[in-house]
C-alpha positions as CSV (number, residue, x, y, z in Angstrom):
1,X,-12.1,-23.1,48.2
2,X,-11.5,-26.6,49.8
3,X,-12.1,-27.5,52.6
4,X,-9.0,-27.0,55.4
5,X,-6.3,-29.9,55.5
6,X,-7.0,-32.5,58.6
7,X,-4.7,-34.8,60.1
8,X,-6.5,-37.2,58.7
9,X,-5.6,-36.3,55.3
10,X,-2.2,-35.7,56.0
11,X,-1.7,-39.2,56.5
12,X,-3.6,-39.9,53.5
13,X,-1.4,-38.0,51.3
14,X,1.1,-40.0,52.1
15,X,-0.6,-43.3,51.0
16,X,-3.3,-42.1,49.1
17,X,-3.2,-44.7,45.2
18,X,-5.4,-42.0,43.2
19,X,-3.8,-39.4,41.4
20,X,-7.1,-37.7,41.5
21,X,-7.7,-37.5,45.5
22,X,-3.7,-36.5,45.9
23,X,-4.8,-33.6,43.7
24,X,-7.7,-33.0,45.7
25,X,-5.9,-32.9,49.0
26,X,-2.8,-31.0,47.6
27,X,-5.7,-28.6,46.8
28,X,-6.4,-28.4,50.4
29,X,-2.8,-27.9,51.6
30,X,-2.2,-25.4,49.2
31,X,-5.2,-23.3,50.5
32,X,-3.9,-23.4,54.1
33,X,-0.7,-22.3,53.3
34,X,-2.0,-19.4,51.0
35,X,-4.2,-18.3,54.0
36,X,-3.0,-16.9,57.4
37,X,-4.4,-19.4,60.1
38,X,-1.7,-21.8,60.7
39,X,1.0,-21.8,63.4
40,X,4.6,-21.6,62.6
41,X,5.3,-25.5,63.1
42,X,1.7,-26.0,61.0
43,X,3.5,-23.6,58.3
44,X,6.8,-25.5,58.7
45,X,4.8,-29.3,58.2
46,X,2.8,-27.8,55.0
47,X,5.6,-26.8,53.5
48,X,7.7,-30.3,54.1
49,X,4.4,-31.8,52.6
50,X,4.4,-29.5,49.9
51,X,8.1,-30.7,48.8
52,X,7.2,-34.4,48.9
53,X,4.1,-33.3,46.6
54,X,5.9,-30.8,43.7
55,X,7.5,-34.5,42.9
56,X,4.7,-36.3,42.5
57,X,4.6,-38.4,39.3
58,X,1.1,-37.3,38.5
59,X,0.9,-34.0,36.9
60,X,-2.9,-32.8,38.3
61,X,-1.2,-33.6,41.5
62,X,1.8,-30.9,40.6
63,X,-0.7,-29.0,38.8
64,X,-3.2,-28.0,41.6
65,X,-0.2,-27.1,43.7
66,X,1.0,-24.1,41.2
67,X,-2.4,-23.4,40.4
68,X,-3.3,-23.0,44.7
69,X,-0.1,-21.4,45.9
70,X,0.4,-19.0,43.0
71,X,0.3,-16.4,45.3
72,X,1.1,-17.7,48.3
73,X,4.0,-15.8,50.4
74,X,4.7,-19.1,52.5
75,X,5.5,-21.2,49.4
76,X,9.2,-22.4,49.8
77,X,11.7,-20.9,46.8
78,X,12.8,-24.2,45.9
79,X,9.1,-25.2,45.4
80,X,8.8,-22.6,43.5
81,X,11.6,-23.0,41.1
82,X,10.7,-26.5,40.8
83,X,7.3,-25.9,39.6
84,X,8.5,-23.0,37.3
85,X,10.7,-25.8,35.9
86,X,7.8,-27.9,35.2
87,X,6.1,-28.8,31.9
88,X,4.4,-25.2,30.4
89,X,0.7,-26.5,32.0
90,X,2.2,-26.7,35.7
91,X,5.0,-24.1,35.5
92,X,2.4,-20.9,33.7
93,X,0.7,-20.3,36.6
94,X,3.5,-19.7,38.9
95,X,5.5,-17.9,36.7
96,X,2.3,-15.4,35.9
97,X,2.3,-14.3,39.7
98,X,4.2,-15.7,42.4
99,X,6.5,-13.3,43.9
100,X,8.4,-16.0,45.5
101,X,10.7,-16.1,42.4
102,X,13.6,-13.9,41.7
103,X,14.8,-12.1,38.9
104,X,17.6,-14.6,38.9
105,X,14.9,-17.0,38.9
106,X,13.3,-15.6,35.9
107,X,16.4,-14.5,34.0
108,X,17.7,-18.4,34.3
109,X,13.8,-19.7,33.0
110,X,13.7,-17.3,29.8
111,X,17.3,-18.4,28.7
112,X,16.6,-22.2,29.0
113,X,12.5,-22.0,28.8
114,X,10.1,-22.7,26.3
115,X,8.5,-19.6,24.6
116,X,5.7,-20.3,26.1
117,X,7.4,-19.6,29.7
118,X,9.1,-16.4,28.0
119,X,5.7,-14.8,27.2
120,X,4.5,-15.6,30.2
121,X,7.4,-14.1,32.1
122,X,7.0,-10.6,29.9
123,X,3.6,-10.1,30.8
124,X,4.2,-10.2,35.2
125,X,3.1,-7.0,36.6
126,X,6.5,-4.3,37.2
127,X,9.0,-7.0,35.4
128,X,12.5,-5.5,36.3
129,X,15.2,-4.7,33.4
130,X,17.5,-7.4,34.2
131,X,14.7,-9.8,33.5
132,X,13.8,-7.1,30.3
133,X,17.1,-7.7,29.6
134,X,17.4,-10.9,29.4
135,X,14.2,-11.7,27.5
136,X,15.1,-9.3,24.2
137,X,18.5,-11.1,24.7
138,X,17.2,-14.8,24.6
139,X,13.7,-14.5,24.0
140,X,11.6,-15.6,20.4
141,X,9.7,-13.1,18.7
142,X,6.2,-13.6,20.5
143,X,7.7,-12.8,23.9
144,X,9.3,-9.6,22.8
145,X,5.5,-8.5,21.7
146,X,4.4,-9.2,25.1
147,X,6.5,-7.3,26.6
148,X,6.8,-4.8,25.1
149,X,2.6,-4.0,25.3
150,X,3.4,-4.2,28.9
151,X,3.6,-0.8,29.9
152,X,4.9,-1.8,33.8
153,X,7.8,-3.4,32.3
154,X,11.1,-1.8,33.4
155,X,13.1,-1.6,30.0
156,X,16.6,-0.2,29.2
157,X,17.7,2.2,26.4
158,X,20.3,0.0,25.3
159,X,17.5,-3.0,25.6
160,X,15.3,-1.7,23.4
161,X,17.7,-0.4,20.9
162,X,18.8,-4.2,20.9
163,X,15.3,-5.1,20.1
164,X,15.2,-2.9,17.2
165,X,18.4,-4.6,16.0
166,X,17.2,-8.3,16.7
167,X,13.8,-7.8,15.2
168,X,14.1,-5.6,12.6
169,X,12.0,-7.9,10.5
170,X,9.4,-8.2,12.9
171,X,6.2,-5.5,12.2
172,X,4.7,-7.4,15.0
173,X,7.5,-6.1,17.7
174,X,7.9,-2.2,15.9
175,X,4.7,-1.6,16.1
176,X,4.2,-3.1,20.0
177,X,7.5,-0.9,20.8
178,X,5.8,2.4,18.9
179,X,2.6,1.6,21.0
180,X,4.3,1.9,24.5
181,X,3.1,4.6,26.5
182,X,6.5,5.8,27.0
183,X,9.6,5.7,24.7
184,X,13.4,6.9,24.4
185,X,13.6,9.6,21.9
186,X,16.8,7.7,20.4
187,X,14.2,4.6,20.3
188,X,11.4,6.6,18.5
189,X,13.4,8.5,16.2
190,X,15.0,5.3,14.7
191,X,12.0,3.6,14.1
192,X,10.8,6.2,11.9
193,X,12.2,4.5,8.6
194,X,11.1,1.1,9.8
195,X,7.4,1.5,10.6
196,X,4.2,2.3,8.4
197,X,2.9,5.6,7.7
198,X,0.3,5.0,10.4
199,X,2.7,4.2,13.2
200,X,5.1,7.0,11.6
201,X,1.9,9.4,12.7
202,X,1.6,8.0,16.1
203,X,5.2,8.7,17.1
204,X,4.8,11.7,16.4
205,X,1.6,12.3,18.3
206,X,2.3,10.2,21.3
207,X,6.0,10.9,21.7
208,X,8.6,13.6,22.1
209,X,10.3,13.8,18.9
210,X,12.8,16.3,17.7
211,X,10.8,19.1,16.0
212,X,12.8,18.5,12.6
213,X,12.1,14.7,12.5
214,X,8.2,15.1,13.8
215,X,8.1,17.5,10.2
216,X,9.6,15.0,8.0
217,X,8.0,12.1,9.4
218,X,4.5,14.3,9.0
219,X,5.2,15.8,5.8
220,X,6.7,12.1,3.8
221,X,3.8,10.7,5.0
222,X,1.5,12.9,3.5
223,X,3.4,13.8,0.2
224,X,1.9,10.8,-1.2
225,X,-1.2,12.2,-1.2
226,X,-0.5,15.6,-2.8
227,X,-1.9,15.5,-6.6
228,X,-2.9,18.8,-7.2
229,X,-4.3,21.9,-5.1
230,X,-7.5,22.0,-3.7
231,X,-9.6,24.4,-1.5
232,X,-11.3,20.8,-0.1
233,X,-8.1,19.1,-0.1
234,X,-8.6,17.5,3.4
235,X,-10.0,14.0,4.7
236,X,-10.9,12.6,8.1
237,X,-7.5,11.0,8.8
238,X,-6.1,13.8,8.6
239,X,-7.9,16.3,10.4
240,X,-8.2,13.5,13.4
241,X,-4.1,13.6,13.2
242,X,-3.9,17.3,12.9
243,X,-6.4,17.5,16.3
244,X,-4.3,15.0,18.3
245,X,-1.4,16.7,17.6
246,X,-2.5,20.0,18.5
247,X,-4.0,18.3,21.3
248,X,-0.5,17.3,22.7
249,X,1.3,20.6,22.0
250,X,3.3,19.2,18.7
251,X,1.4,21.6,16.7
252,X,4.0,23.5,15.7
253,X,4.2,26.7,13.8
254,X,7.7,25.1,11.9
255,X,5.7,22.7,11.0
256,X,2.8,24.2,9.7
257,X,4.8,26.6,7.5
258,X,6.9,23.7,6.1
259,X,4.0,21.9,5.3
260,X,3.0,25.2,3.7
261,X,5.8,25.5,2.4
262,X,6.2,22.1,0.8
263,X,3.2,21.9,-1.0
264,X,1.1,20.2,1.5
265,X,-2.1,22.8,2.0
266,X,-4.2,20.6,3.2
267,X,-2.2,20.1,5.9
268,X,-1.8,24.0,6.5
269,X,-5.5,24.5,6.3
270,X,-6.3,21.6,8.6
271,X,-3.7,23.1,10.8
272,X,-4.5,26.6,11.0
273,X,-8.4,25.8,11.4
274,X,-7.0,23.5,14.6
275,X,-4.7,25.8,16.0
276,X,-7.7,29.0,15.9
277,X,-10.4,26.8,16.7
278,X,-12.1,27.5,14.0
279,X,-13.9,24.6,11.6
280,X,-12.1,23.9,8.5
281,X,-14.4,25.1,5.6
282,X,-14.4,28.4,7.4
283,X,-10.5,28.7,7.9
284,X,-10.2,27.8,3.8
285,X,-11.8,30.6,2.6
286,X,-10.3,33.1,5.0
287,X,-7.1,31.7,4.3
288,X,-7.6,32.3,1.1
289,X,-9.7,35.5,1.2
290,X,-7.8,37.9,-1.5
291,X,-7.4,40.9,0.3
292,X,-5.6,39.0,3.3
293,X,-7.6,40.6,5.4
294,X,-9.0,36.8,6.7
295,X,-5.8,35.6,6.6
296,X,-4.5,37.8,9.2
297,X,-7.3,37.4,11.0
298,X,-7.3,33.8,11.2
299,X,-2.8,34.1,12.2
300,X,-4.0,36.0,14.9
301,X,-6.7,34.0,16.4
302,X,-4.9,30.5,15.9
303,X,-1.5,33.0,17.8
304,X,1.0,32.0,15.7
305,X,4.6,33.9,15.9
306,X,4.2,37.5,14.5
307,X,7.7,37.0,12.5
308,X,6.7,33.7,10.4
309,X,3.5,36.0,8.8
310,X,5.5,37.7,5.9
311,X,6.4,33.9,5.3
312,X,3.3,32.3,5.6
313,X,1.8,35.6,3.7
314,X,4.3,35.3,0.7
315,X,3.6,31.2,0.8
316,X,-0.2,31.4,0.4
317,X,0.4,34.3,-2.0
318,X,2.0,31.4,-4.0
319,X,-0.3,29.0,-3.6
320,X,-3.2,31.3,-5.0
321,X,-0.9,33.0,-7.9
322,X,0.6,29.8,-9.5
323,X,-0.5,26.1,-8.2
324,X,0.3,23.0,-10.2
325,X,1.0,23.1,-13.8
326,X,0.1,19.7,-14.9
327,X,3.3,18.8,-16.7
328,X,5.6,16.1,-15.3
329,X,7.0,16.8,-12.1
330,X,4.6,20.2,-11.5
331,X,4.9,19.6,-7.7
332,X,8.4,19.4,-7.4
333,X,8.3,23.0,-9.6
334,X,5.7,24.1,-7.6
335,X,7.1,23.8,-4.4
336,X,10.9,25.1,-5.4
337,X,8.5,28.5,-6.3
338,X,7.1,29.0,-3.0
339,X,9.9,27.9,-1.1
340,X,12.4,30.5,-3.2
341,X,9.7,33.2,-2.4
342,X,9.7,32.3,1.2
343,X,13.6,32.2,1.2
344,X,13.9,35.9,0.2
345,X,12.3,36.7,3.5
346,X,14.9,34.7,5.5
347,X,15.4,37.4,7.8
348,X,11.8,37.3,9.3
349,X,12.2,32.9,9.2
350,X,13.7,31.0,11.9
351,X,17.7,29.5,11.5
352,X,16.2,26.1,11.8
353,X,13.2,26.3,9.1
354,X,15.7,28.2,6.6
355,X,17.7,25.6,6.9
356,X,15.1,22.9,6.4
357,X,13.7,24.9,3.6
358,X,17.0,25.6,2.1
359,X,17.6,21.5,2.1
360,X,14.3,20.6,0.4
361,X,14.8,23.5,-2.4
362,X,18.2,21.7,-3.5
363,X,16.4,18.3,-3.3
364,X,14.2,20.2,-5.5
365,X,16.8,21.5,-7.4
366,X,18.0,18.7,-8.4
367,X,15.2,17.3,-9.8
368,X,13.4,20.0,-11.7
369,X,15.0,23.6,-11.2
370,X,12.6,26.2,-10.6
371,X,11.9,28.5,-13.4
């Protein structure tokens, strides 16, 4: 730190040619004011000199003052705002931390700033949503990204649905909005259609979607990988989703019978092996034990609802009588089979997964009817 500002040098300020030794001494000042061991009237001097300096015509001169009073509480408003003002190299470090500067402040830099000062701005520590606001309003593509990873950003609902509006384009912005800690449901639920499969899999492990949605997001990303049906038909990827997910509770039994239901049994037997804590080559062949005996056994264990069993029974009973035909469009077939046999047992399946099921066996339908 240098060394505290004498009289001496208080008169050399004023006169002082070099560029270089203002700098150094404007160094000084702004370490006594930052620190706590001048008067009031030595406070009230430091700042007058600090005016006379935040217009000096050489920029290391401006630039040791935002770089030393950054954080100072004694830095007069106007200073600040001047320096904010200032070319990007001058202005960044005071708009990155001094709390001298308002929201107004702020709100007036990011509408007539560089984006430089806009990304700068996103990233301060508990930014408030007028200044959210403001930036998703006004600000370039980069400074949305910012803040957006900035978790202690205060953000509206109607900000960030303007975000998804304004940058629709921008994979850069969806997926720093689908990484936030915390998001609206509204928020999370349209970005579903607009992200990749592997942000479509983190919304629905890190945030509280409707139970519907979380099953078609899950099961739409997976259908792509649904050739044909196999006892081993499991990867990492998924078994590291299905783990997470029962980790935070969105697990569901709906889900895992639709899955079931809709052809996907890898993602039943990664599920049920999850839910009963048991590993998956283990839950496969009990799952598909004839008697049922293991079956019920593993239902049990994993506690799933006693009145979705006949379902899930009757599904599996499916899986193992028929499977994929090989002709054109065998999955489509396939699933309108279990989901009819499922459908006769309505009575013993939850409104809400009829209903889905009843949906997906006219999309079905319409396709290849079910013979």
């Amino acid at each position: 730190m240098p060394a505290s500002l004498s009289a001496h040098d208080v008169s050399r300020l004023i006169s002082e040619p070099s560029p270089d030794m203002r700098a150094e001494l404007a160094g000084k000042l702004a370490a006594d004011l930052s620190g706590n061991g001048l008067t009031i009237a030595e406070v009230r001097m430091a700042q007058d000199i600090v005016r006379v300096l935040a217009r000096d015509v050489a920029e290391n001169v401006r630039m040791s003052l935002s770089r030393g009073l950054r954080h100072s509480p004694n830095l007069p408003r106007d200073v600040a705002l001047r320096l904010a003002d200032d070319i990007d190299d001058i202005a960044l470090p005071m708009l990155a931390d001094s709390l001298v500067l308002t929201d107004e402040d702020l709100i007036g830099i990011v509408r007539n700033g560089s984006p430089m000062k806009q990304e700068v701005i996103a990233s301060r520590n508990n930014l408030a949503a007028s200044v959210s606001d403001a930036l998703i309003a006004f600000g370039d593509e980069p400074a949305i990204v910012v803040l957006m990873a900035n978790n202690t950003a205060s953000i509206a609902d109607d900000s960030f649905n303007l975000a998804v509006t304004r940058f629709a384009g921008s994979n850069r912005v969806k997926e720093a909005m689908v990484l936030r800690d915390k998001l609206p449901i509204a928020v999370a639920e349209r970005l579903v259609t607009m992200v990749s499969k592997a942000l479509q899999a983190h919304l629905v492990q890190a945030h509280d979607l409707e139970p519907a949605t979380a099953a078609d997001i899950v099961l739409t990303a997976r259908e792509h990988a649904i050739v044909h049906l196999s006892l081993g038909a499991s990867d990492e990827d998924l078994r590291q989703m299905v783990t997470q997910m029962q980790r935070n509770g969105r697990l569901t039994p709906s889900l895992i019978l639709r899955a079931l239901c809709t052809g996907d049994i890898a993602f039943f037997e990664a599920g049920m092996a999850a839910k009963s804590d048991v590993p998956l080559d283990n839950a496969q062949i009990l799952i598909h034990e004839p008697s049922r005996r293991g079956l019920t056994a593993l239902y049990r264990k994993a506690e799933m609802p006693d009145s979705l069993f006949v379902a899930v029974r009757a599904a599996v009973d499916v899986v193992d009588e028929t499977g994929f035909d090989g002709e054109p469009r065998d999955l489509e077939r396939f699933r309108a089979r279990v989901i009819s046999r499922v459908l006769t047992l309505v009575e013993s399946v939850d409104q809400g997964d009829a209903d889905y099921l009843l949906g997906k066996l006219g999309d079905v339908l319409v396709h290849a009817p079910a013979e």
